[in-house]
MDAnalysis code that builds the backbone (N, CA, C; Angstrom):
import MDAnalysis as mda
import numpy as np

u = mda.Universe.empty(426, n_residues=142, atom_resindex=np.repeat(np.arange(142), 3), trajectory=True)
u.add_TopologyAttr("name", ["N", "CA", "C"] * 142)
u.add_TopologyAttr("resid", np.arange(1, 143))
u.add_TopologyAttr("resname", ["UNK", "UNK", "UNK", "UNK", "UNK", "UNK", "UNK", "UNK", "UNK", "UNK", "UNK", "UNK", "UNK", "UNK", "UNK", "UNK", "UNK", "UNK", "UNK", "UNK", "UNK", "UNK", "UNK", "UNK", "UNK", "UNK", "UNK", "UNK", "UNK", "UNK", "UNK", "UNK", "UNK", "UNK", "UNK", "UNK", "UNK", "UNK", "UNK", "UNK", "UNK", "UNK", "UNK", "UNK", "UNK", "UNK", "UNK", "UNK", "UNK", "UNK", "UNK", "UNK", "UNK", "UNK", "UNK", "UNK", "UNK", "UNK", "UNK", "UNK", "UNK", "UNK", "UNK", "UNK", "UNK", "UNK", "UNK", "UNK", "UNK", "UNK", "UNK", "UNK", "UNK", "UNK", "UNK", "UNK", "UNK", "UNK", "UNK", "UNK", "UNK", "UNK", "UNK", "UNK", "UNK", "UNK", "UNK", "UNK", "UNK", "UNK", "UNK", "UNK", "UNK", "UNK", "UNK", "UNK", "UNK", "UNK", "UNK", "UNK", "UNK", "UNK", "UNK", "UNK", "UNK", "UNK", "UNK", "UNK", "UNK", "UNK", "UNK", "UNK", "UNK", "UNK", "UNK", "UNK", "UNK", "UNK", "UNK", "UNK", "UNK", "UNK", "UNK", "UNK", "UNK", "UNK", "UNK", "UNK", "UNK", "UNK", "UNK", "UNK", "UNK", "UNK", "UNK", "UNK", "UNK", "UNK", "UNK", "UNK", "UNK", "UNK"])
u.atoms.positions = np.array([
    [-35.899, 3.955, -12.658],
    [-34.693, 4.139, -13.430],
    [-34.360, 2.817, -14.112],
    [-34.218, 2.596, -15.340],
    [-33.908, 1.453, -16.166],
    [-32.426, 1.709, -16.985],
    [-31.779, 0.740, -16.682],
    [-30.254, 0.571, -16.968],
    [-30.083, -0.190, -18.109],
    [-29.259, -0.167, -18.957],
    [-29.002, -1.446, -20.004],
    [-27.587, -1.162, -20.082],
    [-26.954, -2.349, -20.326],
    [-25.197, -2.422, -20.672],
    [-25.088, -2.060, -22.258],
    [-23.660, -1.886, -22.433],
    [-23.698, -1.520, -23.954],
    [-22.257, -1.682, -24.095],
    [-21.190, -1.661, -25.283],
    [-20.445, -1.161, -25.875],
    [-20.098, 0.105, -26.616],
    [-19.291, 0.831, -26.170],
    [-19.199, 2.686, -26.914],
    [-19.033, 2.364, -27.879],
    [-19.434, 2.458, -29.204],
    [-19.010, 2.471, -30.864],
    [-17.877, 4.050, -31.160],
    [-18.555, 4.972, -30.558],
    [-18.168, 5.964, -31.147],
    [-18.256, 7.028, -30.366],
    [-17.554, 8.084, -30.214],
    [-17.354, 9.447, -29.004],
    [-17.599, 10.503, -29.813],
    [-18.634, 11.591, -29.356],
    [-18.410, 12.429, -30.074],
    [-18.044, 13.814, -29.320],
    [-17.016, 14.100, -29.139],
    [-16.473, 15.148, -27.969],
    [-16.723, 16.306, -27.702],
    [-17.486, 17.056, -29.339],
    [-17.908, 18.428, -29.431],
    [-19.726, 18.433, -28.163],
    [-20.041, 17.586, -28.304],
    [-21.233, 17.659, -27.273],
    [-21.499, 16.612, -25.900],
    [-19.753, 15.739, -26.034],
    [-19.987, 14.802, -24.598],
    [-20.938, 13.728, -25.022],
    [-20.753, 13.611, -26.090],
    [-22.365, 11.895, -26.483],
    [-20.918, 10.757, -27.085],
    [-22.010, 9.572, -26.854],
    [-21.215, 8.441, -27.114],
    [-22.412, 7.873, -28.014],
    [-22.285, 6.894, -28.903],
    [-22.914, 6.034, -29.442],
    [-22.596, 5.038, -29.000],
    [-23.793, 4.195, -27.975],
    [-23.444, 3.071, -27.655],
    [-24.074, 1.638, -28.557],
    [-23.559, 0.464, -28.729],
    [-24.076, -0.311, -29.221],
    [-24.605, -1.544, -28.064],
    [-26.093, -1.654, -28.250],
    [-26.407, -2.607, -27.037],
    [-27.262, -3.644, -27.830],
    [-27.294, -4.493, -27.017],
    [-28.633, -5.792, -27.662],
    [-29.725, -5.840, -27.418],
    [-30.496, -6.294, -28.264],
    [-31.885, -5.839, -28.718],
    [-32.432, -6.657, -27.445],
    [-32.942, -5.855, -25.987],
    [-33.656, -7.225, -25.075],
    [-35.143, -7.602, -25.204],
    [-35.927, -8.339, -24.446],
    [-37.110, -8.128, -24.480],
    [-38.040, -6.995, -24.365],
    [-37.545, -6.049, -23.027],
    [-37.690, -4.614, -22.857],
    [-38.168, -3.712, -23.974],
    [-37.148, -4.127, -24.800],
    [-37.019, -2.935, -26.380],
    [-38.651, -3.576, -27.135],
    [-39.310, -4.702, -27.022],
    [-40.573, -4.841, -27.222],
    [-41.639, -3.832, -26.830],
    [-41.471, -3.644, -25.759],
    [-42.615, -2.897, -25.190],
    [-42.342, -1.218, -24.847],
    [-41.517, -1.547, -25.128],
    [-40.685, 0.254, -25.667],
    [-41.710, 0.969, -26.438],
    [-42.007, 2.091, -26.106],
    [-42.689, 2.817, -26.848],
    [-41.770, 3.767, -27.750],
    [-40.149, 3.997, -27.293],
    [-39.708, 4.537, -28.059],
    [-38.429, 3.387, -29.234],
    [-38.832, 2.376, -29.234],
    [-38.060, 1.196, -29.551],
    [-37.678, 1.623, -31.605],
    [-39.029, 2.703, -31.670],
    [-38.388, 2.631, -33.376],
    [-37.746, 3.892, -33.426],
    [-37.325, 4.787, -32.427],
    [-36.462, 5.600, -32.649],
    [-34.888, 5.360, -32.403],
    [-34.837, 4.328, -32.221],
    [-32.940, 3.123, -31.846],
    [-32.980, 3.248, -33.033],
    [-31.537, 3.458, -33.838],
    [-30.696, 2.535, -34.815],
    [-30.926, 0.844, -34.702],
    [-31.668, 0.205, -35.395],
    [-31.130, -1.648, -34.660],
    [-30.901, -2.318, -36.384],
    [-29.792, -3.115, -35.925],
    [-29.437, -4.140, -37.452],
    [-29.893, -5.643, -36.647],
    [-30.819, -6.338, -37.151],
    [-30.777, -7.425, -36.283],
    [-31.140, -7.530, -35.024],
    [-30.079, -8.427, -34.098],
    [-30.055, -8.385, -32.485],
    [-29.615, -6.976, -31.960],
    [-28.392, -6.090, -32.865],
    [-28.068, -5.205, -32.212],
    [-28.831, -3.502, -32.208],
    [-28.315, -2.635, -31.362],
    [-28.766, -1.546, -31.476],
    [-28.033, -0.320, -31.113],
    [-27.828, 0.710, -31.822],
    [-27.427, 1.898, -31.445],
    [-27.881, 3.190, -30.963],
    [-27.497, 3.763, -29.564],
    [-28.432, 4.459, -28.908],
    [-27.228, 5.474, -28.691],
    [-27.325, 6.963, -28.898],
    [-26.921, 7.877, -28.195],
    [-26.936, 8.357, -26.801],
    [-25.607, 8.371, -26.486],
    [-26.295, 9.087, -25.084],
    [-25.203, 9.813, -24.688],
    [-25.780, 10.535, -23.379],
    [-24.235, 11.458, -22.994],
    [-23.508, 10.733, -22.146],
    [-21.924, 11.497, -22.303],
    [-21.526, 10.271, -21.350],
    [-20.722, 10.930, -20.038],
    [-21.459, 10.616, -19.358],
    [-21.062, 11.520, -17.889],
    [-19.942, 10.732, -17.640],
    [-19.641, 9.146, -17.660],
    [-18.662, 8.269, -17.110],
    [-17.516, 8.492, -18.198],
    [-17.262, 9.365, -19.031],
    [-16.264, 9.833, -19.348],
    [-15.328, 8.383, -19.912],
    [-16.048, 8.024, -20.740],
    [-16.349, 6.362, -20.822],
    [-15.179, 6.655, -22.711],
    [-14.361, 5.772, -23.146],
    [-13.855, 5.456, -24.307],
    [-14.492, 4.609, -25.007],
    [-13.591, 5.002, -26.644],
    [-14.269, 3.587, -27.425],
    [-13.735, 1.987, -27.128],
    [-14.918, 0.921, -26.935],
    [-14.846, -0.288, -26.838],
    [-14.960, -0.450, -25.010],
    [-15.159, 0.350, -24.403],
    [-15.165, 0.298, -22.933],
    [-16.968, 0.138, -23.309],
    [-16.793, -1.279, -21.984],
    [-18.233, -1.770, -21.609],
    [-18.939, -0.888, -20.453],
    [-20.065, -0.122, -21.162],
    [-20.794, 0.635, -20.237],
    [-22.108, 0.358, -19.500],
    [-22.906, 0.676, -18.299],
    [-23.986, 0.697, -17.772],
    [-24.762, 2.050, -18.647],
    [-25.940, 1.790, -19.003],
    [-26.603, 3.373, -19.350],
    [-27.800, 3.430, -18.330],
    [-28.253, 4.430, -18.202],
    [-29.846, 5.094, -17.722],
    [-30.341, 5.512, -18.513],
    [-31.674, 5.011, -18.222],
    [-32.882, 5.827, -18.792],
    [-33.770, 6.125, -17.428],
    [-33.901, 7.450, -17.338],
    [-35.366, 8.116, -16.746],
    [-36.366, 7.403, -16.605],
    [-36.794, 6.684, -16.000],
    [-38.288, 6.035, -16.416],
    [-39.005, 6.821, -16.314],
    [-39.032, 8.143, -15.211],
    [-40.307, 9.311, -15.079],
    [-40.431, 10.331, -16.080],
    [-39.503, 10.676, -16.893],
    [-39.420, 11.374, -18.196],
    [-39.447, 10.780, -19.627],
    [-39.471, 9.210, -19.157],
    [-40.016, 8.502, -20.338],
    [-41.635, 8.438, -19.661],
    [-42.180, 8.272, -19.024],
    [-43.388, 8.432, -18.991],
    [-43.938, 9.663, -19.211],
    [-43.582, 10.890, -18.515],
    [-44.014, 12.108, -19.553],
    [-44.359, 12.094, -21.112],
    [-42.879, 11.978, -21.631],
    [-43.193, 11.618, -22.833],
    [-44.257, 10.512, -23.385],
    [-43.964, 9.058, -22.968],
    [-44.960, 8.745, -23.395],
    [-46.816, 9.017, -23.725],
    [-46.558, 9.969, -21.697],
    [-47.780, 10.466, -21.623],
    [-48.299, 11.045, -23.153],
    [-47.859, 12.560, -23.072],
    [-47.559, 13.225, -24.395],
    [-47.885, 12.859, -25.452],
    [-47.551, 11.906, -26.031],
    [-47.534, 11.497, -27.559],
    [-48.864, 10.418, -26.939],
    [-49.197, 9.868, -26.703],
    [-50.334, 8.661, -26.423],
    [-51.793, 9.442, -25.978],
    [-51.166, 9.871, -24.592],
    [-52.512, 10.026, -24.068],
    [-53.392, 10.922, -24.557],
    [-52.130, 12.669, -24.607],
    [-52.885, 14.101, -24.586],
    [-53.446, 13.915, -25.787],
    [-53.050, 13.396, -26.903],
    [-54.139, 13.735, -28.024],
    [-55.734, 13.355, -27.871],
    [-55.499, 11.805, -27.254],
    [-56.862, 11.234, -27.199],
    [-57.866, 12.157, -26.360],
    [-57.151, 12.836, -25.271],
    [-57.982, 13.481, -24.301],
    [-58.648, 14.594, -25.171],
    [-57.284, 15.412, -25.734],
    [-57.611, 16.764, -26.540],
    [-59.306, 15.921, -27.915],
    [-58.516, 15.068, -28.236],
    [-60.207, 14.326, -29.560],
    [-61.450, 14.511, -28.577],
    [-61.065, 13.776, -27.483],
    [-62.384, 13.944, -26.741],
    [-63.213, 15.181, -26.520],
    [-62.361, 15.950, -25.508],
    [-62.775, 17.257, -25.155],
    [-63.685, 17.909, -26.656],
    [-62.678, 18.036, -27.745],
    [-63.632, 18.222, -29.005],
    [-64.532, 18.375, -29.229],
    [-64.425, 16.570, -29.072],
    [-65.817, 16.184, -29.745],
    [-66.981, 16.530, -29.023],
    [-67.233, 16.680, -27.729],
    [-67.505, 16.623, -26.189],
    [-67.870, 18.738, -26.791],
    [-67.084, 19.032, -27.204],
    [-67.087, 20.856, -27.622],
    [-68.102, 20.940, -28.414],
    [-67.673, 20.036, -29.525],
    [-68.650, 20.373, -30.849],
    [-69.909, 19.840, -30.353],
    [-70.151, 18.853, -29.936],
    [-71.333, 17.926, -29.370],
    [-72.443, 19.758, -28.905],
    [-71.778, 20.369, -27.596],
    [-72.183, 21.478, -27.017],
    [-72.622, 22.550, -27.903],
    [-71.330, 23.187, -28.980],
    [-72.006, 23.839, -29.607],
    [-72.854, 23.849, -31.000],
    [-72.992, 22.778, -31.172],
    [-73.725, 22.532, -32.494],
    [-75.134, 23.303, -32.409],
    [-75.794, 23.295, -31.190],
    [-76.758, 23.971, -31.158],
    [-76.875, 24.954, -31.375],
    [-76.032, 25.196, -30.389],
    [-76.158, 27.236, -30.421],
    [-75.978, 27.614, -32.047],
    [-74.971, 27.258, -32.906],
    [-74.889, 27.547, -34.073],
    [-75.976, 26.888, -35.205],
    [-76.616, 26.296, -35.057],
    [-77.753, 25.353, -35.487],
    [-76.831, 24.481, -37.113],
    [-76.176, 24.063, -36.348],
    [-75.441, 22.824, -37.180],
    [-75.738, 21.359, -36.508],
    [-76.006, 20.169, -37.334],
    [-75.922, 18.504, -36.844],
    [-74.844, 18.636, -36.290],
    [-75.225, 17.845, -34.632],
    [-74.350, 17.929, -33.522],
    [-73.434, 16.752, -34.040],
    [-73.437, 15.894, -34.615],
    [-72.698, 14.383, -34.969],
    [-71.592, 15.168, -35.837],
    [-72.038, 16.017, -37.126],
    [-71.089, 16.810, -37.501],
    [-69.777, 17.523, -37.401],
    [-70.551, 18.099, -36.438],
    [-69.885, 19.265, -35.718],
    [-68.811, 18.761, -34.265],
    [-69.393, 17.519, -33.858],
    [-68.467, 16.848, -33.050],
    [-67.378, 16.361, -33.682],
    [-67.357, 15.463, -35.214],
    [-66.293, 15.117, -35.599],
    [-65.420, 16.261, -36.347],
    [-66.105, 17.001, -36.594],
    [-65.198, 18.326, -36.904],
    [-64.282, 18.855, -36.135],
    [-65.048, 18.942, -34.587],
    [-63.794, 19.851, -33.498],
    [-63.114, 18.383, -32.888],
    [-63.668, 17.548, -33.372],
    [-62.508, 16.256, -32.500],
    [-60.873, 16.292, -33.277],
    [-61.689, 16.638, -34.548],
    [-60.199, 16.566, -35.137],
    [-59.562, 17.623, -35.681],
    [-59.907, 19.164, -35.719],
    [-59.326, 20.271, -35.181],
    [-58.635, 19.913, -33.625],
    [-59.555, 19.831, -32.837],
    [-58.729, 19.630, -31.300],
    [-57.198, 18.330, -31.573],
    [-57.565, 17.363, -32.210],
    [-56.539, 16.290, -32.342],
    [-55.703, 16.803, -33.224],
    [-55.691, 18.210, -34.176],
    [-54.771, 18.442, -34.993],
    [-53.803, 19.739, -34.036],
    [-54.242, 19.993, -33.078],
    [-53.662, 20.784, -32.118],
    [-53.020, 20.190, -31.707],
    [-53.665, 19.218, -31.165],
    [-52.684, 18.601, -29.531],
    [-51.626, 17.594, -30.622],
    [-51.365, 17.492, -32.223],
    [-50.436, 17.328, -32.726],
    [-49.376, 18.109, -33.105],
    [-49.790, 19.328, -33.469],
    [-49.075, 20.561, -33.428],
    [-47.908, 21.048, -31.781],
    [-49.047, 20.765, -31.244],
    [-48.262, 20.813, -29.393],
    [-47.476, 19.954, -29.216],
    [-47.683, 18.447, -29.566],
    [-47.002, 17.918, -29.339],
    [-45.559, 18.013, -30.432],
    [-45.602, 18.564, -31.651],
    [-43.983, 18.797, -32.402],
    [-43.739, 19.725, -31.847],
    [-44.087, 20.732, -31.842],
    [-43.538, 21.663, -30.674],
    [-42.462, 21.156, -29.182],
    [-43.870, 20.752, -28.379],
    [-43.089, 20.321, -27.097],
    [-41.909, 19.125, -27.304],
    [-42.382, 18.617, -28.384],
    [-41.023, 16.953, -28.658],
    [-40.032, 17.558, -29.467],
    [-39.710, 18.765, -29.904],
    [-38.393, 19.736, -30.125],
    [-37.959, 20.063, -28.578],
    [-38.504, 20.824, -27.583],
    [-37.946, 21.237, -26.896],
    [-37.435, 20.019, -26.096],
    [-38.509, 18.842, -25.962],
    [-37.894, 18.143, -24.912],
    [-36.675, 17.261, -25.326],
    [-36.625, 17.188, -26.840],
    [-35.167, 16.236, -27.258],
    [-33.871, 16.888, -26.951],
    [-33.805, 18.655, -26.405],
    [-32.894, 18.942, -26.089],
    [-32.539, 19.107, -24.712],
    [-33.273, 18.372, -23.700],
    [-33.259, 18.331, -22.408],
    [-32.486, 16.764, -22.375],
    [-31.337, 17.096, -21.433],
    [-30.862, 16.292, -20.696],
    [-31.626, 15.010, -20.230],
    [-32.349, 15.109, -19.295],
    [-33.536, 14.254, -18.662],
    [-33.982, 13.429, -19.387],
    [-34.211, 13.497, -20.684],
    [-34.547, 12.203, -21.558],
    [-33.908, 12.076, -22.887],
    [-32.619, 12.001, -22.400],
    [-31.664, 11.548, -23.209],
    [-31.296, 10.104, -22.447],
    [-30.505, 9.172, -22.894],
    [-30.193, 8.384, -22.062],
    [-28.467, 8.723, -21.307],
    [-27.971, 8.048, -20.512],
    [-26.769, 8.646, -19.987],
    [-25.616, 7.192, -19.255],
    [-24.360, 7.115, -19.980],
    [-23.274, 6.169, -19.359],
    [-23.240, 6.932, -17.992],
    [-23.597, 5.552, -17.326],
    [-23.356, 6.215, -15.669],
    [-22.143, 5.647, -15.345],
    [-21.561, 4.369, -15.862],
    [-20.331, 3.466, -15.200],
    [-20.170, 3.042, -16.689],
    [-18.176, 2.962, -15.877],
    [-17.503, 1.727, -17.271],
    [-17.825, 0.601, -16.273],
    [-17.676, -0.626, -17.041],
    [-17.683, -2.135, -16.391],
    [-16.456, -2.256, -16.340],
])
């Protein structure tokens, strides 16, 4: 579980989210989701819900999931490369049977298979932006 402090900018009451404004740390480097923040500069703006029932200009604690940011990350990083492989690894197999150049026919289904597991993945990264779990969340005012 990874925490960062922030300032509320803004409440938005029809769905319980706050816009918090936090500073850009080292962390946000190695962020894999670091270019989906609002940032001007040092600062940054992150949505989140706010369970701590938190106002504007009240100094907050947030969460992030680390195990549903690794899903995700999984997701977008890994599954494609696996899905290219398998592919290519497909086409490699059936090039024969169909009597097509196996080198061909491997880069053909690597990237049919990699245009899937891109398709899956807009798919699944709609459903999962509306899950709770990897949103971030004000747990405490300071």
């Amino acid at each position: 579980m990874a925490t960062e402090e922030g300032i509320v900018t803004y409440i938005e009451p029809a769905d319980n989210t706050a816009w918090v404004k936090t500073v850009k740390s080292a962390a946000c480097e190695g962020c894999a989701s670091r270019h989906s923040c609002e940032s001007a500069g040092n600062d940054m703006k992150v949505k989140a819900i706010n369970q701590a029932s938190a106002g504007v200009g009240d100094r907050i604690v947030l969460n992030f999931q680390t195990g549903a940011l690794l899903r995700a990350t999984f997701l977008l990083y890994v599954f494609p490369i696996i899905c290219m492989i398998a592919g290519a690894v497909a086409g490699q197999k059936i090039a024969p049977i169909l009597g097509y150049n196996s080198s061909v026919m491997s880069v053909l289904s690597g990237f049919l298979f990699f245009t899937i597991a891109v398709l899956v993945i807009k798919t699944r990264s709609d459903k999962m932006a509306l899950k709770q779990e990897y949103q971030p969340k004000i747990i405490r005012i300071l």
